[in-house]
N, C-alpha and C positions, 0 to 999 in steps of 0.2 A: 504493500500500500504506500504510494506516494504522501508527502508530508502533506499536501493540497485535498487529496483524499480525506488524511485525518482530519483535516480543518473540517470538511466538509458534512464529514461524521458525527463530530460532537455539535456542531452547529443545531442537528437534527437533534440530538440528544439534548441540547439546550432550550430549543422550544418544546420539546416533549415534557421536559423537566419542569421547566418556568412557569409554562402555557398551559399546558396537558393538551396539546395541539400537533399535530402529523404535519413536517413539511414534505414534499414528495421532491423537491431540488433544491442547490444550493448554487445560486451565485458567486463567483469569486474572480477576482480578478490582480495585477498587481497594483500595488500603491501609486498612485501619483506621485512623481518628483518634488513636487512642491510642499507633499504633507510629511510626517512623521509615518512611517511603517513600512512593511514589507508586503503582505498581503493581506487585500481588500475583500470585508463584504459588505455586497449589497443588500442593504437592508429591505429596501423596500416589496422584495417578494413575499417575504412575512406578513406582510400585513394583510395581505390574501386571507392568514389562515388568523392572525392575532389584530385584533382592532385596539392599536396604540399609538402613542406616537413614536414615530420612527428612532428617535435620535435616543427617547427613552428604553425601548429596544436593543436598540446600539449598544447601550448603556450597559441593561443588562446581560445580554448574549455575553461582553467585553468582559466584565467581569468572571461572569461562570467559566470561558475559557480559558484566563488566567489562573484559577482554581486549579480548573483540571488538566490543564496540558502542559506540561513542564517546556514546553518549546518555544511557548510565547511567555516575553515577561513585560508587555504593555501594550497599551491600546488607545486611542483616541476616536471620536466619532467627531464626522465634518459630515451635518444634516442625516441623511440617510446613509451614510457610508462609514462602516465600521473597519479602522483602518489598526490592524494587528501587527505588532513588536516580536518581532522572532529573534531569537537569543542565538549570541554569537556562536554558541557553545553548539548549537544545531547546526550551522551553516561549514565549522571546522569537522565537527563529526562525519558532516553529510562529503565533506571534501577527503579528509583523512581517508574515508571508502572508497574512493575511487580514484584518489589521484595518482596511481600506478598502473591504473586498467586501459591497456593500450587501444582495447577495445568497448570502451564505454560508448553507453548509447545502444550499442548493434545486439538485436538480440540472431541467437542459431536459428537456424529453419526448422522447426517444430515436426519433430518425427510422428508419420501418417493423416500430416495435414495435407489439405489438396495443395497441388501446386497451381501457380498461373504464367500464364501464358503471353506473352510481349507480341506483338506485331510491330515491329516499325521500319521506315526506310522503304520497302515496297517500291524501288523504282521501276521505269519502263526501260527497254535494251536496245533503246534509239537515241541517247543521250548523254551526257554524263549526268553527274549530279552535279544539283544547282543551291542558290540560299536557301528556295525552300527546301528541298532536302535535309539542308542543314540541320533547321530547328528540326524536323523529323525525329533526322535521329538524337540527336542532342536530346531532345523531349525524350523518346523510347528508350534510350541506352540508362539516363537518367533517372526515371519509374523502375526501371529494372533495379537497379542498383539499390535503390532507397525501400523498394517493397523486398527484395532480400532483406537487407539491413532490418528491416521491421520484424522480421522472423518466417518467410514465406520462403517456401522452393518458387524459382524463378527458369523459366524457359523462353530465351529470347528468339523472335525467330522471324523470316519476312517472307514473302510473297512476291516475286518478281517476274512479274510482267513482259513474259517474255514473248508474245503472241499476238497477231491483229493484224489491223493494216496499219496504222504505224508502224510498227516492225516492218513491213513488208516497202514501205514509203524508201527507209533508210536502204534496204536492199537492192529495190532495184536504182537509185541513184547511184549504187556505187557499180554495181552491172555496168552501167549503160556512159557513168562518165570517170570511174575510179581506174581504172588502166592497172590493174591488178596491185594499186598500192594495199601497203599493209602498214601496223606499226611500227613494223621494223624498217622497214622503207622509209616513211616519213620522220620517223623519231618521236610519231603523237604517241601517248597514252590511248590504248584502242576505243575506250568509251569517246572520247574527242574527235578520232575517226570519222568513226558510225555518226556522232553528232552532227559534224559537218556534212554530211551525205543528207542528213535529217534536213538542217536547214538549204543545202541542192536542190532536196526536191521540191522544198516548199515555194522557191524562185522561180524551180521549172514550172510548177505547176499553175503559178499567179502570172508569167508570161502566158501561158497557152489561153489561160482564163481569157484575157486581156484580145487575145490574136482569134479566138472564137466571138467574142461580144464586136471587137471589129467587120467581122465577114455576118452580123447580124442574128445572132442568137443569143436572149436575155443573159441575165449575167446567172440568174437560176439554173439554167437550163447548162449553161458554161457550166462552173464548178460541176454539174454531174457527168460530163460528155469531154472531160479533158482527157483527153491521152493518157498523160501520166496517171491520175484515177484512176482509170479503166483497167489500165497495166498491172497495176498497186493491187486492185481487186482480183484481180484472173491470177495474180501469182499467192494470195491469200487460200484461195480455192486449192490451185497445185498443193499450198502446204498443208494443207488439210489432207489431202489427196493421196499425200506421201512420195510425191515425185522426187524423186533422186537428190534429182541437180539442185533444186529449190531446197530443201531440206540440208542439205550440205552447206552450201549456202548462209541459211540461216546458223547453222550449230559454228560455221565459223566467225562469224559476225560475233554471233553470241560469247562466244570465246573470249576475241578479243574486248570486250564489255567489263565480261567479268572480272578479268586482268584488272582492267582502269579502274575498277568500283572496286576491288581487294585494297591497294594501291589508295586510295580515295579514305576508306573506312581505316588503315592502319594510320592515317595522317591524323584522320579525327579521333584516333581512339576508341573504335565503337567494336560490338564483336556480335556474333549471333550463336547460336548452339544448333540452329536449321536451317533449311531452305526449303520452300514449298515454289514453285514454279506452275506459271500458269497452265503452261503446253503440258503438262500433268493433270491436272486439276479443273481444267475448261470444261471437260465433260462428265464430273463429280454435281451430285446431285438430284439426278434427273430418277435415281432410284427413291431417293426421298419424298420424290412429287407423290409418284404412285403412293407410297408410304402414307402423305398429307391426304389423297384422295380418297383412301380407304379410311383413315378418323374421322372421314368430315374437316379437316383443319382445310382441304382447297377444293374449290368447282371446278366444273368445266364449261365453257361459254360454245354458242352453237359451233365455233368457228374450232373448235377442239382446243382453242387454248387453254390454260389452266393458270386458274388466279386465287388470292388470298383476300378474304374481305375483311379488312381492318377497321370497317366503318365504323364497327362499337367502340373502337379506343380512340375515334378521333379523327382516323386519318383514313386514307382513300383504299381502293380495291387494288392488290400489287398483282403485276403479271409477271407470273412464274415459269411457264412455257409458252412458247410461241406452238400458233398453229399447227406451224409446218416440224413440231416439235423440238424445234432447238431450243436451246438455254439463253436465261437472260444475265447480265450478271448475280443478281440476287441467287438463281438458280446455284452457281457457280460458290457462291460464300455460304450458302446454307452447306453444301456439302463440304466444303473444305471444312468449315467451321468441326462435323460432325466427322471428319476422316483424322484430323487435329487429335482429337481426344481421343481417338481408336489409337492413334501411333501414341500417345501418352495417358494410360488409364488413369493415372495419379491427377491429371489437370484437372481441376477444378472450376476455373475459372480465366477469362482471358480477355484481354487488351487490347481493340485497333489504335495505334496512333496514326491518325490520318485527319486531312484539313477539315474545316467545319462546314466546307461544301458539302460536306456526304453526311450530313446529321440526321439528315429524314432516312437516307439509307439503309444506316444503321438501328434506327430506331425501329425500322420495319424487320429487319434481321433477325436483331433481335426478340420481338416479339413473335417473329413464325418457329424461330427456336423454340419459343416456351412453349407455343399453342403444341409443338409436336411434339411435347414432352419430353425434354432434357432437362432432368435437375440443374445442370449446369450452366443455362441457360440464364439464372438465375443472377450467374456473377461476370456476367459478360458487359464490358465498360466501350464507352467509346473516348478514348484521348481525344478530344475535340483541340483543333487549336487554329490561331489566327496568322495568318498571309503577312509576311514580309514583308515590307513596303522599303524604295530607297529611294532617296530624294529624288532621281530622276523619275521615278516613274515605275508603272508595274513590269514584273519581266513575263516576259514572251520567248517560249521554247523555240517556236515554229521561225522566228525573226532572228533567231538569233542574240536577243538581247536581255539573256538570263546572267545574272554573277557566278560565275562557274566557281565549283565548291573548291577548287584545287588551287584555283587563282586570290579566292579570297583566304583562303590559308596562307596563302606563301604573302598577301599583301598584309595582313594581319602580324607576321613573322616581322615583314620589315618595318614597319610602324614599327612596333615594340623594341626593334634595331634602333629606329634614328630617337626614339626618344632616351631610352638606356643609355645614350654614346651621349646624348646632349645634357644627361645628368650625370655622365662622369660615374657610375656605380659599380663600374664592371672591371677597374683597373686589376689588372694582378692577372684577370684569366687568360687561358688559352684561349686560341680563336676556336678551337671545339667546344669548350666548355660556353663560351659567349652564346653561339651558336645555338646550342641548348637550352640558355636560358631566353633568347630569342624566342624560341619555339615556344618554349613553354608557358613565357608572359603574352604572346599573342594569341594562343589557343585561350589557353587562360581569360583572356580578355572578351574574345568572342564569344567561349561557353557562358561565361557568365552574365555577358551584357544579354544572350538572347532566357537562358534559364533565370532569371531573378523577376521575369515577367509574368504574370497569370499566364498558362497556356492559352484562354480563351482570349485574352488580347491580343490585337493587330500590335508588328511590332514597326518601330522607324529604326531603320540598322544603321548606324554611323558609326564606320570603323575607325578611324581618328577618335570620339567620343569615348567608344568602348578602352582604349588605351590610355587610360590616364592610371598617375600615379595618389591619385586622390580621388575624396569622393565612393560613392558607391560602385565601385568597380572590381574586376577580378585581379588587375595589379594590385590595388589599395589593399586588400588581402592577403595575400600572396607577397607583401614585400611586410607585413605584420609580421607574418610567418620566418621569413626571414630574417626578421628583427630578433625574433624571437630563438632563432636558434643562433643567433651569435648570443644572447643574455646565455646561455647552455652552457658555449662553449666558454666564455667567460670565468663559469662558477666551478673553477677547475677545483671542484672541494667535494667533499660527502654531504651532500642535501638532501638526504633517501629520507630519514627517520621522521618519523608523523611527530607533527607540530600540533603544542595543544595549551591549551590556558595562556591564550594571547589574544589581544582586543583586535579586534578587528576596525581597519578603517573605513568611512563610508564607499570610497573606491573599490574596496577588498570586494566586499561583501557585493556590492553591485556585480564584479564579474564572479563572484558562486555563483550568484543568484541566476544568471545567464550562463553560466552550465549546469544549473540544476534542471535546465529550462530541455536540454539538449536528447534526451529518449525518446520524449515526449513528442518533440518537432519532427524526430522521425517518423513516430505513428501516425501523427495524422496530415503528415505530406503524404506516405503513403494512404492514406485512406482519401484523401483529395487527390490523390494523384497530380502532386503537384511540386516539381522541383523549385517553384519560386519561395515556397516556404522554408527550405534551407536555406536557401542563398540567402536570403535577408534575415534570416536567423543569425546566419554567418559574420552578418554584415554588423548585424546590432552587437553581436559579442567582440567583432572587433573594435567597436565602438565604446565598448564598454573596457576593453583590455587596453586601448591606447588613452583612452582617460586615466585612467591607474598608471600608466608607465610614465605618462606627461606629471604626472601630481605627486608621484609615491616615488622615491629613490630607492630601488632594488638593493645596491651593494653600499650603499650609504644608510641604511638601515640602522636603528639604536641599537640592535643588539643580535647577535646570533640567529635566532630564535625566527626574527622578523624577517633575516634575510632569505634564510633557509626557504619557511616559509613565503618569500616571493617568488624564488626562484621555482621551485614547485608548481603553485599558482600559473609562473609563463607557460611551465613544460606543460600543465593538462590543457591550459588553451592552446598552444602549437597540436596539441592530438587534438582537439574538436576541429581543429581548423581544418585537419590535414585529413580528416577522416570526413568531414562533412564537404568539404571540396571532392573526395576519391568518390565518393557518392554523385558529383555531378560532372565525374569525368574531369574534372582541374588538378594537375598536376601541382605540387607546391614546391619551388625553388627553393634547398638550402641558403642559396646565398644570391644576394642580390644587388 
């Protein structure tokens, strides 16, 4: 039982007492900066069940817990707000337990619980990866990380879109104007290739557009009667078909993708445990229909299609097969979803990270999940999140004018280069080691500036911005951390032994009280699904540990006792720090 618990506990026990009255919750919150205490309550939900005045309440509650709980030794009430005194001698105990635990905070994966299941990244094999990608995975790799850390078996895994006529667009561009280059020929990374073939045809095909609407046929009628179209569609068909050469084709294209996107993912840091592939899994499902048909969970319309009617929860009638019997996408995610669980009996439960374009999507997925009874259906999430935005403008795959994920890595790197070099910090290193810390303050910077956001916020990405060495940012952290372990190196002495019957100062005690704070943010980022609740966890504890360092003299300390004692204090903030960064994929720099 957390100390916030116990507060909570005799609170109940105190109107029970007082009142002879049931409260069913407790409010709690922390003190304001402005008043005397540590932790707040709200009084005025009592009065639901006690008709007093509030402050007299205060009043009383304040005293009965000072009675009874040896952890608080005073109290004050400001109106309805009963503002409680926690004894120092709590905050050193609460610290003396954990300030050796390298892993504090993280709980084990709880043996014969369900595990869940990640989706993220999902990209298409006509491209590379782009910003949006980015936060993708940043978002997914991140959830993963932090719903482990909470106590969960974790399965990360993606879906890659390897089929269609876009596939088929990039293929035949490189047919018809690629003259047998490859990546080894050019020197591209082959996702970049293929990319470039992508935006080929998209020029080819808005010239013919252009040179049909000229010889007098609408522009409608153009876009469906262009050449390359046509081409794009009839070699979709072959690969369906299973034609040789077409098929070949694609597996080599495909190839060279995967290379560029291995390549891509080890820069970001990200990792998967799976791979589910469209060209597998396109015609998954279609045994579930029957399934649905015979529950009643779907009709048949005259035309034989077969559809789902949602209209009781809200939402529309979804079409689940087409006439002529082919699959829709839904089709395709209902059975993936249910093949997913066959390959991992243990899963429980699972995670799309994908944009918040697809929110009705998924909201209908999900619910023909449940109508066709899967328990597991139960704990199926969708990571909704919001579109990238950069000052010029939105980006466009087809034009060409996306931020290619490889290039904003490498321009991220150099930011963090010319700023480092113009603050002089880096004297003494090799140019390898620089190099590394390069890397690591620009990733650093990028992870953070996009994870410290709600996922459901649209974000404005400014890579200069993200690069600061102040401020709410992932250098300012990362160069804390750094601070922090020259204080280490410094305290060339024995500081192991538990410190105890010493006053704590109001700075002390502010940063306990922000790593007492530190389990707790993990559970329920994982239950929000949400890595901006670390990050700014992160942020407020560094905030709280650079006030303490600016105010309180570590090695200038009165006596033994206090110094020991700070130096401790830095080392378990460098593990929050270092462990609540590994959690969103941020590297932290020894030295800075």
């Amino acid at each position: 039982m957390t100390f916030s618990q116990t507060i909570i506990t005799h609170v109940k026990q105190a109107v029970q007492q007082l009142y002879d009255a049931t409260l069913d919750t407790v409010e709690i919150q922390p003190t304001r900066k402005e008043f005397a205490g540590d932790i707040t309550v709200v009084v005025f939900p009592v009065l639901k069940v006690v008709k007093r005045n509030p402050v007299q309440i205060g009043e009383q509650i304040g005293a009965y817990l000072v009675t009874n709980v040896s952890e608080i030794q005073g109290f004050n009430v400001i109106k309805g707000f009963l503002n409680l005194e926690i004894a120092d001698e709590y905050y050193l105990n609460f610290f003396n337990s954990h300030k050796d635990n390298k892993s504090y905070g993280l709980v084990d994966p709880k043996k014969d619980e369900p595990a869940v299941m990640v989706e993220y990244s999902s990209p298409n094999t006509n491209k590379p990866l782009h910003l949006g990608h980015v936060r993708n995975n940043l978002l997914g790799y991140a959830v993963s990380e932090i719903i482990k850390a909470s106590g969960a078996s974790v399965y990360k895994t993606q879906i890659i879109n390897d089929r269609g006529i876009h596939i088929c667009k990039s293929m035949l561009a490189w047919k018809n104007f690629g003259n047998g280059e490859t990546p080894e020929s050019t020197g591209l990374k082959g996702d970049k290739l293929v990319g470039n073939y992508y935006v080929k045809f998209d020029q080819v095909y808005k010239d013919e557009i252009k040179e049909l609407i000229n010889q007098g046929v609408s522009e409608e009628e153009a876009k469906q009667q262009a050449p390359s179209l046509l081409a794009a569609q009839q070699m979709l068909i072959q690969w369906e078909a299973g034609d040789p050469e077409v098929v070949a084709l694609w597996k080599r294209m495909n190839e060279w993708v995967y290379e560029g996107f291995a390549q891509t993912y080890e820069a970001l840091g990200v990792d998967f445990d799976s791979y589910y592939y469209e060209s597998n899994t396109y015609l998954l499902g279609k045994d579930n229909i029957d399934e649905g048909l015979e529950k009643g969970v779907f009709f048949k319309k005259e035309d034989g299609s077969v559809w789902c009617d949602l209209t009781d929860e809200g939402l529309d009638e979804k079409l689940v097969l087409r006439s002529d019997g082919t699959s829709v996408y839904m089709t395709q995610d209902i059975g993936t979803a249910i093949q997913r669980v066959k390959d991992n009996p243990d899963v429980g439960g699972m995670i799309y990270t994908v944009g918040n374009e697809q929110d009705y999507h998924f909201k209908v997925l999900f619910l023909i999940l449940k109508k066709l009874g899967y328990d597991w259906a139960e704990n199926l999430h969708h990571l909704s999140y919001g579109m990238v935005d950069l000052p010029s403008g939105k980006m466009k795959s087809r034009e060409g004018t996306v931020v290619d994920a490889d290039e904003l890595i490498a321009e991220m790197t150099t930011t963090a280069q010319t700023i480092s070099e113009d603050l002089g910090k880096l004297d003494g290193y090799s140019d390898e080691e620089k190099q590394a810390v390069y890397t690591n303050i620009g990733l650093g910077a990028l992870k953070y500036y996009i994870l410290k956001v709600d996922p459901k916020k649209r974000i404005l990405f400014n890579p200069e911005e993200s690069v600061d060495f102040q401020g709410n940012t992932g250098p300012f952290i990362q160069y804390t951390y750094a601070r922090i372990q020259a204080i280490l190196r410094r305290a060339d002495f024995d500081w192991s032994a538990p410190v105890e019957n010493i006053g704590l100062l109001d700075k002390e005690r502010e940063v306990i009280k922000q790593l007492e704070l530190y389990p707790e943010i993990i559970q329920t980022a994982a239950r929000d699904l949400s890595p901006a609740v670390i990050a700014n966890y992160t942020y407020d504890l560094v905030k709280s540990y650079n006030s303490f360092f600016q105010n309180v003299s570590i090695f200038g300390a009165d006596n033994e006792a206090e110094m020991h004692f700070r130096v401790q204090l830095s080392n378990l903030v460098g593990v929050v720090i270092k462990s609540s960064f590994s959690l969103l994929g941020i590297v932290v720099p020894e030295r800075m």
